[in-house]
C-alpha positions as CSV (number, residue, x, y, z in Angstrom):
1,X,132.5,203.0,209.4
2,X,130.4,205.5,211.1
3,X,131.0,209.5,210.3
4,X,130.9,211.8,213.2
5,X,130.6,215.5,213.0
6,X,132.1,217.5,215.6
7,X,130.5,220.9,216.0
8,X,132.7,223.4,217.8
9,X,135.7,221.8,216.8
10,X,138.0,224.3,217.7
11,X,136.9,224.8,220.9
12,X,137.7,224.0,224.6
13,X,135.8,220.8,224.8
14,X,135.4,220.6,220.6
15,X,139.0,220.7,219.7
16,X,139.7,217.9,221.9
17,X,136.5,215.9,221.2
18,X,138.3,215.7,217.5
19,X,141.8,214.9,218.6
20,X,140.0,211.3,220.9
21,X,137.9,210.1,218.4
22,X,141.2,210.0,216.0
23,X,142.1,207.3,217.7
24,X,138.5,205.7,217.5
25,X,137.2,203.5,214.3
26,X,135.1,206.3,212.6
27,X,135.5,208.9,210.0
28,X,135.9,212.4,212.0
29,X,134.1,215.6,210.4
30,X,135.6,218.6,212.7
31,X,132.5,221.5,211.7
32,X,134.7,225.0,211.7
33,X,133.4,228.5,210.2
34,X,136.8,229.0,208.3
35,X,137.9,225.1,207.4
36,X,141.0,226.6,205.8
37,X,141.8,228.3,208.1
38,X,142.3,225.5,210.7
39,X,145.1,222.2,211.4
40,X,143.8,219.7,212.4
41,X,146.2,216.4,213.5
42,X,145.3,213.2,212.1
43,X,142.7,211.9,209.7
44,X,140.1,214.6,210.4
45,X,137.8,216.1,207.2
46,X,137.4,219.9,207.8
47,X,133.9,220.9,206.8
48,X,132.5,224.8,206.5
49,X,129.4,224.9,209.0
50,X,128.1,227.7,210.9
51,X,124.4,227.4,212.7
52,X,123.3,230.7,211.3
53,X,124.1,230.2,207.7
54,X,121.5,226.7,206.7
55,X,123.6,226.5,202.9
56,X,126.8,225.4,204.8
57,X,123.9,222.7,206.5
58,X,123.8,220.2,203.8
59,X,127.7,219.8,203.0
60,X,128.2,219.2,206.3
61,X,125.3,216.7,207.7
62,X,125.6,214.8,204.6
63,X,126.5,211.2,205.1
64,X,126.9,211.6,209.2
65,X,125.7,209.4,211.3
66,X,126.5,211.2,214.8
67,X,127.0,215.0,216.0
68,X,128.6,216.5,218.8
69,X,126.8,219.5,219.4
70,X,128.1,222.4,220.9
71,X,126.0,226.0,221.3
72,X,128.3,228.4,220.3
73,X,128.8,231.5,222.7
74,X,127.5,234.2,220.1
75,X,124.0,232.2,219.9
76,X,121.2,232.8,223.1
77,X,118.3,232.7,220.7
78,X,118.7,229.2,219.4
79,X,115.3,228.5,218.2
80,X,116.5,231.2,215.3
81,X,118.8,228.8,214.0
82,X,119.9,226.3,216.7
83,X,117.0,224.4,216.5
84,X,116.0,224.6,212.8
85,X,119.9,222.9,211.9
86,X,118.9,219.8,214.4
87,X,115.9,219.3,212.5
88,X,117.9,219.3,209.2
89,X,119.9,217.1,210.3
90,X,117.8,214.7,211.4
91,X,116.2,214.3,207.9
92,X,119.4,213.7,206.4
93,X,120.1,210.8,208.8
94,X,122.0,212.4,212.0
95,X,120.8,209.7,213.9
96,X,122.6,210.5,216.9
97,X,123.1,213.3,218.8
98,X,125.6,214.1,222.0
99,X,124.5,217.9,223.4
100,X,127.0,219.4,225.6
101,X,124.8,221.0,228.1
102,X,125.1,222.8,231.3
103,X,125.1,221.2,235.1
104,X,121.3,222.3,236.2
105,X,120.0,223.3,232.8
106,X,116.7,221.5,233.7
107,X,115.9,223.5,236.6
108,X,117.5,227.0,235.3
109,X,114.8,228.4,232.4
110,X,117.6,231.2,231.6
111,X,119.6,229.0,230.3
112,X,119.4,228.3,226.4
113,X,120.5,224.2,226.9
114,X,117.1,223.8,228.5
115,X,115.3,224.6,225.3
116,X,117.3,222.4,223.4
117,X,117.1,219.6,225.9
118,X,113.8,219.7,225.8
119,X,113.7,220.0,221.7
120,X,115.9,216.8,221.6
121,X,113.6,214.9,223.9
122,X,110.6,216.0,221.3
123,X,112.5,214.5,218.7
124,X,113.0,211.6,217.0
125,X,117.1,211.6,217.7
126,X,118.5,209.2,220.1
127,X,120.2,211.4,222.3
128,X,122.4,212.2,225.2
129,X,123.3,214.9,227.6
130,X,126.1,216.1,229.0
131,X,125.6,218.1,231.9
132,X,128.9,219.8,232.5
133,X,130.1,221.5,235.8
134,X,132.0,224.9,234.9
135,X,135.1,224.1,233.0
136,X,138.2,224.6,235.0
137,X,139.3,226.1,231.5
138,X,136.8,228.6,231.5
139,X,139.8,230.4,234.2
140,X,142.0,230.8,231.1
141,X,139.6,231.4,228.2
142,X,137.3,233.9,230.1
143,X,138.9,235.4,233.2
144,X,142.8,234.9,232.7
145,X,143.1,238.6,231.7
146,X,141.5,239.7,235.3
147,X,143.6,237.3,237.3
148,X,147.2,238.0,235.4
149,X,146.6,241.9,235.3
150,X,144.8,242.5,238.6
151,X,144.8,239.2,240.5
152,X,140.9,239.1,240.8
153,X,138.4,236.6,239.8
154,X,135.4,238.8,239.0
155,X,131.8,236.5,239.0
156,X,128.8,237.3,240.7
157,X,128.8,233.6,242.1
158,X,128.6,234.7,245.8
159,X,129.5,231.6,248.2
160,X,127.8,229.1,245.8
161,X,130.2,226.1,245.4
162,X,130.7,224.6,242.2
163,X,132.1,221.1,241.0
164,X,134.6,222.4,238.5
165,X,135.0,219.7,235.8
166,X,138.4,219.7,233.9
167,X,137.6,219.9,229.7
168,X,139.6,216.3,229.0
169,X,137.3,214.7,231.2
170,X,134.3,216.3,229.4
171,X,135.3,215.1,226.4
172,X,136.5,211.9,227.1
173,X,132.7,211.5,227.9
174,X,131.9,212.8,224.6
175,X,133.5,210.0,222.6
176,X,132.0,207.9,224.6
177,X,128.5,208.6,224.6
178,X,129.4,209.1,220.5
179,X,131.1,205.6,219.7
180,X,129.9,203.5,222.5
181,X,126.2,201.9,223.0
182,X,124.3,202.0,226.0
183,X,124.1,205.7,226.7
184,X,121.3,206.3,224.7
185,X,118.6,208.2,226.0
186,X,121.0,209.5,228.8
187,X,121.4,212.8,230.7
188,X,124.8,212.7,232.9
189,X,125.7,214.7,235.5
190,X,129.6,215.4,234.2
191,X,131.4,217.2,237.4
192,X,134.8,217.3,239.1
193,X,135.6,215.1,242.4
194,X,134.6,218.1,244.8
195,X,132.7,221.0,245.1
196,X,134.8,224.4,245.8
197,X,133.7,228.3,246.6
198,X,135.5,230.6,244.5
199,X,137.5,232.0,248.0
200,X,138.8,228.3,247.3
201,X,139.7,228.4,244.0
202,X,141.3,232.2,244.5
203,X,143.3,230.1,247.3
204,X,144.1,227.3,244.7
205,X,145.6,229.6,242.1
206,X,147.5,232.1,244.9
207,X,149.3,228.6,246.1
208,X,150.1,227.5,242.7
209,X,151.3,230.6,240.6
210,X,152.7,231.8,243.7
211,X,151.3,234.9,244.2
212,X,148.2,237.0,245.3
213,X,144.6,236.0,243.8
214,X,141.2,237.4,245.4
215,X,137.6,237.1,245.2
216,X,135.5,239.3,246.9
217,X,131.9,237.8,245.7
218,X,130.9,240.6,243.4
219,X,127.2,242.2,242.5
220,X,125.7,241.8,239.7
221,X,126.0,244.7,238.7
222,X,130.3,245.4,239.1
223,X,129.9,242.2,237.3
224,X,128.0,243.8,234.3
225,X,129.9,247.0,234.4
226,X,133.6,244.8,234.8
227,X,132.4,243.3,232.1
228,X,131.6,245.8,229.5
229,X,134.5,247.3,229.7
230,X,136.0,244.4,228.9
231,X,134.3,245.0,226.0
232,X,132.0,241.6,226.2
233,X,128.5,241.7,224.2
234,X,125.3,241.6,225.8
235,X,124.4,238.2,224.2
236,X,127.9,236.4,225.7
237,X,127.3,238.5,229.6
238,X,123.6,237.6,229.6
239,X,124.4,233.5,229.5
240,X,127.4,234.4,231.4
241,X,125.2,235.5,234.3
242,X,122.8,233.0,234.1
243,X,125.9,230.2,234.7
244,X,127.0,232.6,237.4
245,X,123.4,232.8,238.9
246,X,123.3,229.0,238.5
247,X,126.6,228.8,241.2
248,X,124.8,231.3,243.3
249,X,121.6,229.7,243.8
250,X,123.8,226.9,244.7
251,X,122.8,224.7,241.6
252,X,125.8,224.4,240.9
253,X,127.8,222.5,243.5
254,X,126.6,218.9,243.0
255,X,129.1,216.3,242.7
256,X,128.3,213.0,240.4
257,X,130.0,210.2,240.0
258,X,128.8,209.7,236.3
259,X,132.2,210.1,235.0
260,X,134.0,207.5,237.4
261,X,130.9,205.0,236.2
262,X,131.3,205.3,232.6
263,X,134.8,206.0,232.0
264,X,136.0,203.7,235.2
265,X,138.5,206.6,236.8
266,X,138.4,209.1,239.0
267,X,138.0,212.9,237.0
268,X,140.6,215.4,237.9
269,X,140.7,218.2,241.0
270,X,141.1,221.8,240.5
271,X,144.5,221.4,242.5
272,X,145.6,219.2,239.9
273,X,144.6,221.1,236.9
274,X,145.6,224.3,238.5
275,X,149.5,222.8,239.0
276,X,149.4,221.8,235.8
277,X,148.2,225.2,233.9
278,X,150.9,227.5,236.0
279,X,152.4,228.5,232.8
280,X,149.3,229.4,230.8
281,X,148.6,231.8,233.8
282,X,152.1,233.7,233.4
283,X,151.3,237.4,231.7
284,X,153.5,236.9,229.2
285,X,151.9,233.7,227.2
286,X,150.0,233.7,224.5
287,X,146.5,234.8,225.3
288,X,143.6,231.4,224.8
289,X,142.3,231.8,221.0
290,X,139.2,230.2,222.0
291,X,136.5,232.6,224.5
292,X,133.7,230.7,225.8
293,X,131.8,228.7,228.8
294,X,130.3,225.8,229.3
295,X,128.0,224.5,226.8
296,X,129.4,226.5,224.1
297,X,132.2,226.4,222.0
């Protein structure tokens, strides 16, 4: 039985990577900072692993034979420890590797998934690449605060349009680029059904939570300013931006039908997922533990 480690595994795209591949004939390693910290359902072994500390390395590559791996939000300088934990890996015997990337990472040089795109292909790991759209999810574990307290979506994405992709569907290609052959050596374009602006998805929202929600296509700038007093760090707004700038060069909008090919259905619309999150947008739920964007945890 094959043992797959699951980096960011409690995570948007991470936490429900694990909870799939329970169901799937292989031993699942779910790769946390605080192991004892976290529940886990099923037969999962939790497993102390952070990118910036190589002695939890070892312990945790040991005896797998495929990773999940997911940049976490706090790294942008992944050759400082990103890069140097594939290699270990590799010479332990991670033979394969599944990288959540980002929807244009090969033509956006801001973006840290290019570099390790490109270290993957330089490798000797059979690979794949997930190219994700912007999570629908990245509404609640980003923004929710702005659009429950102020009704506001604040990103400096201008009219670009962007093929939200809904996090089930993202992982639901994870497991099977993990478990299944013939996506080796793979890069998929992993997107939603339709490309929207976000006066759309400010529309969306207003319809389905029943009141007000605006977008006024923000600078850069109010963006940067909005966003440190929200009291983000520099590293997290910086890749923040460049996804942002991604939507606004209009890099973002292209719709695939990669998913629908490998996993023989139709991915979700932001209509659907919005109906379906209403009450994770009221103001008095709990806020998302998990804070990231695409391509990280």
């Amino acid at each position: 039985m094959d043992t797959v480690l699951v980096t960011g595994a409690t995570g948007t795209v991470g936490s429900r990577v694990v909870d799939r591949l329970t169901d799937r004939d292989v031993t699942v390693r779910a790769a946390t900072r605080d192991p004892a910290d976290e529940q886990f359902q099923g037969d999962v072994e939790p497993v102390a692993f952070d990118f910036e500390k190589p002695e939890t390395w070892g312990a945790a590559f040991g005896g797998v034979d495929a990773m999940f791996l997911v940049r976490p939000p706090a790294i942008a300088r992944v050759g400082d420890s990103m890069l140097p934990a594939i290699d270990a890996g590799a010479r332990v015997g991670v033979e394969r590797i599944v990288l959540l990337s980002v929807l244009g990472a090969e033509q956006n040089p801001l973006l840290p998934h290019r570099r390790i795109e490109k270290h993957l292909r330089d490798s000797d790991a059979t690979w794949t690449f997930l190219r994700a759209s912007f999570f629908m999810e990245n509404l609640l574990a980003v923004h929710r605060r702005e659009i429950t307290e102020h009704g506001e979506i604040v990103v400096p994405a201008g009219d670009g349009e962007t093929s939200f992709v809904a996090a089930d569907d993202v992982a639901a290609m994870a497991v099977a680029a993990l478990t299944e052959s013939g996506h080796e050596y793979r890069a998929y374009d992993v997107t939603g059904p339709e490309a929207v602006t976000y006066y759309d998805v400010a529309h969306t929202l207003s319809d389905a939570l029943d009141r007000s929600v605006t977008y006024e296509a923000p600078s850069l700038a109010r963006f940067v300013r909005h966003s440190r007093r929200l009291g983000r760090d520099w590293s997290f707004l910086l890749v923040m931006a460049a996804l942002y700038t991604t939507a606004r060069l209009g890099l973002a909008g292209r719709v695939s039908d990669d998913v629908k090919r490998v996993l023989g259905r139709p991915t979700m619309s932001f209509r659907e997922w919005a109906k379906r999150n209403v009450t994770a947008f009221d103001p008095s739920a709990d806020e998302p533990e998990n804070n990231s964007l695409n391509g990280s945890e």
